[in-house]
One Martini backbone bead per residue (centre of mass of N, CA, C, O) as a GRO file, in nm:
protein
   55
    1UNK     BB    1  -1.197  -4.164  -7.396
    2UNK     BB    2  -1.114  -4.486  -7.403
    3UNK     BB    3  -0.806  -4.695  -7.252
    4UNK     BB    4  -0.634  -4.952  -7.307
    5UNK     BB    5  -0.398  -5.066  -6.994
    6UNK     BB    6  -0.157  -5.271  -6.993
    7UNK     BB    7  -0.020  -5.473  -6.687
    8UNK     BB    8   0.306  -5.587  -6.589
    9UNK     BB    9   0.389  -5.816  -6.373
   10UNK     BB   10   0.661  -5.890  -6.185
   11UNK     BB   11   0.816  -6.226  -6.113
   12UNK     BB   12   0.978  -6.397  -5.996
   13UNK     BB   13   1.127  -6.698  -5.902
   14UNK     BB   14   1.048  -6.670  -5.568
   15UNK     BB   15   0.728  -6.706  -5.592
   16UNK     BB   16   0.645  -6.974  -5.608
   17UNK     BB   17   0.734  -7.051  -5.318
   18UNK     BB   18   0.562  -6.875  -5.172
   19UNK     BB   19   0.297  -7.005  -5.257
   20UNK     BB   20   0.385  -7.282  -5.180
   21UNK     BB   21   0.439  -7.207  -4.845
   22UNK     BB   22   0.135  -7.093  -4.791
   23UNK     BB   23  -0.052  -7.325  -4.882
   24UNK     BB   24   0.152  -7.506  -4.637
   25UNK     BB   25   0.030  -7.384  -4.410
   26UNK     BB   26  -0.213  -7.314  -4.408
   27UNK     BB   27  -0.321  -7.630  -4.400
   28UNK     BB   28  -0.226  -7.695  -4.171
   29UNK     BB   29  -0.358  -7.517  -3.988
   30UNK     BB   30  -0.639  -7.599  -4.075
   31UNK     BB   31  -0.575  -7.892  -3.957
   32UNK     BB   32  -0.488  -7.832  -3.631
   33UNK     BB   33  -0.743  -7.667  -3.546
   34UNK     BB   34  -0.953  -7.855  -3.658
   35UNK     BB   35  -0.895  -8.115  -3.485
   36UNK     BB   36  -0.940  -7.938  -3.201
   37UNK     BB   37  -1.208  -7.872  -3.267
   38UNK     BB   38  -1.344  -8.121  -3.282
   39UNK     BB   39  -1.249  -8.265  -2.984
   40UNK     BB   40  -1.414  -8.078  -2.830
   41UNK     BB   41  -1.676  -8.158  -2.954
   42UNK     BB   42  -1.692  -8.428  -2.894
   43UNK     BB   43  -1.687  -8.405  -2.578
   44UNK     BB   44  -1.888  -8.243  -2.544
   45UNK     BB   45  -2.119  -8.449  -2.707
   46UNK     BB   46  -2.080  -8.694  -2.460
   47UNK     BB   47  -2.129  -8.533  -2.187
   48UNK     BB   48  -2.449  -8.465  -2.325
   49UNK     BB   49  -2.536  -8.765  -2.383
   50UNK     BB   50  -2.454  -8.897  -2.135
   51UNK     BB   51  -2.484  -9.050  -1.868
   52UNK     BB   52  -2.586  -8.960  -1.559
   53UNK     BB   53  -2.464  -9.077  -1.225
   54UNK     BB   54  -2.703  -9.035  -1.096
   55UNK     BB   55  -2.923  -9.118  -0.768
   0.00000   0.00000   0.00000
């Protein structure tokens, strides 16, 4: 026999701040991240294709 039980988890008031202060934080991260790692690779992408300046 199956039993179906449901389960009900308490949220306080402060949850919805944290789940907003996480979700601002990630964004965040993976933005200052992002912006590092495009420079990079544009840096590269620049050297590689330049002329080269040899004679």
């Amino acid at each position: 026999m199956i039993r179906a039980v449901l389960h009900f988890a308490y949220l306080d008031p402060n949850m919805g701040s944290l789940v907003i202060q996480s979700l601002v934080g990630i964004i965040a991260g993976v933005g200052l991240f992002g912006r590092r790692a495009l420079r990079g690779f544009a840096v590269h992408l620049r050297t590689l294709f330049s002329k080269s300046k040899e004679k």
